[in-house]
Backbone as JSON Lines, residues from 0, in Angstrom:
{"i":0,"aa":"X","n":[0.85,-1.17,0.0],"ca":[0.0,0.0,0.0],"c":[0.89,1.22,0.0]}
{"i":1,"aa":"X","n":[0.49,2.22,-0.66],"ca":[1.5,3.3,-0.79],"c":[0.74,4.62,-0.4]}
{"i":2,"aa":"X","n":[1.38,5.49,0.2],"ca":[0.77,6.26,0.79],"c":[-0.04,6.87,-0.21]}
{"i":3,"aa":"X","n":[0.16,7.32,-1.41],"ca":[-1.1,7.96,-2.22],"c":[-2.21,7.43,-2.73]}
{"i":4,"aa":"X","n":[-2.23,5.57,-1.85],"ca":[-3.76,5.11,-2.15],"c":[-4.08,5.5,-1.31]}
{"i":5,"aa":"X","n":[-4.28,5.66,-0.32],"ca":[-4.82,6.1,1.39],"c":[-5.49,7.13,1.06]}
{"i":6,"aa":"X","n":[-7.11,7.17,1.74],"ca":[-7.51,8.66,1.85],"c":[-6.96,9.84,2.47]}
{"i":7,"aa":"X","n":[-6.99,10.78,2.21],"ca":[-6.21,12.09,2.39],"c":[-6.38,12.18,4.05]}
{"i":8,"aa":"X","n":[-5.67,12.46,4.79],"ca":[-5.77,12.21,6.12],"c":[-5.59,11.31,6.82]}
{"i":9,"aa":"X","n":[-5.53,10.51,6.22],"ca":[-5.23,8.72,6.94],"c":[-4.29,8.81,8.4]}
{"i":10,"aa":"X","n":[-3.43,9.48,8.45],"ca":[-2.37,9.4,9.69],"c":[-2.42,10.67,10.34]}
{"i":11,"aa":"X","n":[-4.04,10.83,10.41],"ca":[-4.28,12.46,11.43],"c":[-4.72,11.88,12.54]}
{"i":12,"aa":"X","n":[-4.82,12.2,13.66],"ca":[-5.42,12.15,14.98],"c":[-7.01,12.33,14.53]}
{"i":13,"aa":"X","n":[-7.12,12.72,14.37],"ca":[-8.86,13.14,14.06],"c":[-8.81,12.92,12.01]}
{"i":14,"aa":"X","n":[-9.04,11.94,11.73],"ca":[-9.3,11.58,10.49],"c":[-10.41,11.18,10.13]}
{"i":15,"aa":"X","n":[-11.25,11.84,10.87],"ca":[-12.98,11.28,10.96],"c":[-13.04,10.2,10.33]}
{"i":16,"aa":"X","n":[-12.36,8.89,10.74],"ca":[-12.68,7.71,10.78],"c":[-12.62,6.8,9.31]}
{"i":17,"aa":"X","n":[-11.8,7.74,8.7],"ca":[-11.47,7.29,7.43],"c":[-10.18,5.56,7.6]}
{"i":18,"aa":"X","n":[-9.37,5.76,8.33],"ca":[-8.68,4.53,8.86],"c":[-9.3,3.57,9.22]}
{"i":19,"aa":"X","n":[-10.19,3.58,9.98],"ca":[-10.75,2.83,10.93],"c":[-11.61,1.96,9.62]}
{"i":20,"aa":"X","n":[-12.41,2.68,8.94],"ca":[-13.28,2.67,7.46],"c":[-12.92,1.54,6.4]}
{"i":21,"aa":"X","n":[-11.07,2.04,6.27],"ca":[-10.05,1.29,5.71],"c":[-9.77,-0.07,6.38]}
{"i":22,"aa":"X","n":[-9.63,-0.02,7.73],"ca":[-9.05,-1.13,8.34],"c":[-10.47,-2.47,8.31]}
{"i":23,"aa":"X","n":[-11.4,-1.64,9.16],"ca":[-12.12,-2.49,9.0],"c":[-12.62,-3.57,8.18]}
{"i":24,"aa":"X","n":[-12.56,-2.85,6.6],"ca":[-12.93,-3.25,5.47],"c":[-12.3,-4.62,5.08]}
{"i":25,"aa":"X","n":[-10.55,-4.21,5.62],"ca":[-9.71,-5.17,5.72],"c":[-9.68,-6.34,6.13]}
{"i":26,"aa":"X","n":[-10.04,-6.47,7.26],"ca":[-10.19,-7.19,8.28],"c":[-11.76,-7.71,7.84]}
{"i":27,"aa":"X","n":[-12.59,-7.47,7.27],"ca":[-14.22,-7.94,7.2],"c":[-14.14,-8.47,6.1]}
{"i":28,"aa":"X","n":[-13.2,-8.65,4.99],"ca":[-13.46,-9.2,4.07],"c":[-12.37,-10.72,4.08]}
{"i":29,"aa":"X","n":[-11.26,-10.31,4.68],"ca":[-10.73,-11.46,4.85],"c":[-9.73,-12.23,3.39]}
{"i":30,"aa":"X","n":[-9.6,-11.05,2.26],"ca":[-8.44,-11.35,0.91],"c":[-7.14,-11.93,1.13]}
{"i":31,"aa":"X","n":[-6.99,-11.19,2.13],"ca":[-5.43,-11.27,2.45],"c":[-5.18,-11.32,3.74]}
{"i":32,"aa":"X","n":[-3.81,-11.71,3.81],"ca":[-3.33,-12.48,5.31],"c":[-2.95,-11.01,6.07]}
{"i":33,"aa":"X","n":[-2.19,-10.59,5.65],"ca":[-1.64,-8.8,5.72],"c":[-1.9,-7.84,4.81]}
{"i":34,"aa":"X","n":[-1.04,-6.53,5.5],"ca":[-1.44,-5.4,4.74],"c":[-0.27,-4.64,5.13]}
{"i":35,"aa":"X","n":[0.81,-4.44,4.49],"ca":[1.73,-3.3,4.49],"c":[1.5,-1.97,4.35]}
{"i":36,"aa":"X","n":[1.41,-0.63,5.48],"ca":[1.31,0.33,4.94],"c":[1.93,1.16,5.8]}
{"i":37,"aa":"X","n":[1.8,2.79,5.27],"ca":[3.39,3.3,5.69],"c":[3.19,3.67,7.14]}
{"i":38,"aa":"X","n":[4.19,3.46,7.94],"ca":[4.32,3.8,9.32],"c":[4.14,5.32,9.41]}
{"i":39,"aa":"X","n":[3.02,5.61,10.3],"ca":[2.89,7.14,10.54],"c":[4.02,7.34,11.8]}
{"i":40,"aa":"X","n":[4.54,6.72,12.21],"ca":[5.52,7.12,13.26],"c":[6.76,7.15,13.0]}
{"i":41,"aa":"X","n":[7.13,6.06,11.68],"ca":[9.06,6.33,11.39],"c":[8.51,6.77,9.34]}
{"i":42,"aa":"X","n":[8.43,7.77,9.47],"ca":[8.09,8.04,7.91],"c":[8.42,7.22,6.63]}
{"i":43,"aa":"X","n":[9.77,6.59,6.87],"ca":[10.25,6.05,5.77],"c":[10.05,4.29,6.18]}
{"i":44,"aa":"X","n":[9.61,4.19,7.4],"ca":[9.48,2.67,7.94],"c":[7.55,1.86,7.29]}
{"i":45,"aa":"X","n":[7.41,0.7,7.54],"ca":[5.89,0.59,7.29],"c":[5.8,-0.32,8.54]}
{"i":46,"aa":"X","n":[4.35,-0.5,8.28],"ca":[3.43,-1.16,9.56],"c":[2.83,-2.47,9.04]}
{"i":47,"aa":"X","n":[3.2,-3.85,9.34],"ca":[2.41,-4.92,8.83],"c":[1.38,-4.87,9.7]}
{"i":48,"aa":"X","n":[0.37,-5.4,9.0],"ca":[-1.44,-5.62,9.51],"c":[-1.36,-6.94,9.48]}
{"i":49,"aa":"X","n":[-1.8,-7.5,10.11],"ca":[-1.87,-8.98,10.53],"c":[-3.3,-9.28,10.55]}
{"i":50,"aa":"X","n":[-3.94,-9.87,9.5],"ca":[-5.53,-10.46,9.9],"c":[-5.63,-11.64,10.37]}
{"i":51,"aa":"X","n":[-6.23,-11.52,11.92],"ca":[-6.6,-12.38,12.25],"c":[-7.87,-13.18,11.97]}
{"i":52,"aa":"X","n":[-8.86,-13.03,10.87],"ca":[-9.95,-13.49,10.56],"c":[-9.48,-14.24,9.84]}
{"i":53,"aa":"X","n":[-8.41,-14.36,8.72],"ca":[-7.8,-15.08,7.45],"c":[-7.69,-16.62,7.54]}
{"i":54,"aa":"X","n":[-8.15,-16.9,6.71],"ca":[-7.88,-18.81,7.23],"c":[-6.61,-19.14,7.09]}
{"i":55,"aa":"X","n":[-5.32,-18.24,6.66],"ca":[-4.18,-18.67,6.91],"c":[-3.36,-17.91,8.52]}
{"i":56,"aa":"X","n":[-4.09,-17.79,8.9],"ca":[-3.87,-17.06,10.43],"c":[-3.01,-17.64,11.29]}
{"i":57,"aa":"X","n":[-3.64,-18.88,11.58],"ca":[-2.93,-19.96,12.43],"c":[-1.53,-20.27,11.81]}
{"i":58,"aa":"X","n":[-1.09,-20.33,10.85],"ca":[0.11,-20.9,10.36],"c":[1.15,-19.2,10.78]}
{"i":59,"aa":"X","n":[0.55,-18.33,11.22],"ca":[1.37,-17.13,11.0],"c":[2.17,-17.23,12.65]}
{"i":60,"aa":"X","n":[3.73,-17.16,12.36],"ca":[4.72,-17.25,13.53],"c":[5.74,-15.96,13.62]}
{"i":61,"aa":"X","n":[5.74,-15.41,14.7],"ca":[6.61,-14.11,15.02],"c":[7.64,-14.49,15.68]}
{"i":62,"aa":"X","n":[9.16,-14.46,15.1],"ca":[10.61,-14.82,14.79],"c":[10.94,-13.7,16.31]}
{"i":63,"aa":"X","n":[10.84,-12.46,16.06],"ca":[11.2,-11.86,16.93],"c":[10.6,-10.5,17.27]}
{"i":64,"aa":"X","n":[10.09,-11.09,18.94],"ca":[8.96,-9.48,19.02],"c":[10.25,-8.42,19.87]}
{"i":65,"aa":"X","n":[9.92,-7.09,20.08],"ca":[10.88,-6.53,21.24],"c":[10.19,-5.03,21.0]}
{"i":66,"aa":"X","n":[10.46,-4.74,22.03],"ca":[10.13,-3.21,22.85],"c":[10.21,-2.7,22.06]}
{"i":67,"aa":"X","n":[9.66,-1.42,20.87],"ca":[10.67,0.09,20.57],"c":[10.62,0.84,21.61]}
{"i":68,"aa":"X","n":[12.18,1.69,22.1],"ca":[12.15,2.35,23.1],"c":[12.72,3.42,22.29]}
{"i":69,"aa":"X","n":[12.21,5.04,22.21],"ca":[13.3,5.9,21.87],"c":[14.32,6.25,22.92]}
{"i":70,"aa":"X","n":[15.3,6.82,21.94],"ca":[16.78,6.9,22.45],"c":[16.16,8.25,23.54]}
{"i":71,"aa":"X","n":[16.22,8.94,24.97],"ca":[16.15,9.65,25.35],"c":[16.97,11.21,25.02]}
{"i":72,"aa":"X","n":[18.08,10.9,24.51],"ca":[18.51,11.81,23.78],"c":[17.74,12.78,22.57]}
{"i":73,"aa":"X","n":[17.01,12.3,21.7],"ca":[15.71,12.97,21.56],"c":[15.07,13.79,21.7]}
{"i":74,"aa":"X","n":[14.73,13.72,22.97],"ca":[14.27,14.99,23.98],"c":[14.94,15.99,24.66]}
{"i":75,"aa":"X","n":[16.66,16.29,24.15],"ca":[16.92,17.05,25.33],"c":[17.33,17.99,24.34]}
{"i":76,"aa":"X","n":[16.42,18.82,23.73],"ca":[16.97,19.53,22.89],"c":[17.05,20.95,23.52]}
């Protein structure tokens, strides 16, 4: 998914529910196992979607989970 399919607003705090619209849809129809799309928090990073409704669900295994912590340095500007 690339950010210029997304409705305009997609990664606002108040996106009157245009995400939610998107996700749902996702998740209710059940096409696909995932959904790659762009991380609103590391700009150049993305976000896998994991459907859990998918009949290939159960076979899906996570190699390695872990914390993100930002660096505190960050903040001491």
């Amino acid at each position: 998914m690339r950010r210029k399919d997304l409705a305009e607003g997609w990664d606002s705090l108040n996106d009157g529910g245009s995400a939610m619209a998107f996700g749902t849809a996702f998740l209710t129809r059940r096409d696909y196992l995932y959904l790659c799309v762009p991380s609103v928090i590391v700009g150049e990073g993305v976000t896998l979607v994991i459907n859990p409704a998918h009949h290939a669900y159960g076979a899906v295994k996570l190699s390695t989970a872990r914390t993100f912590r930002f660096d505190e340095r960050m903040f001491k500007r």
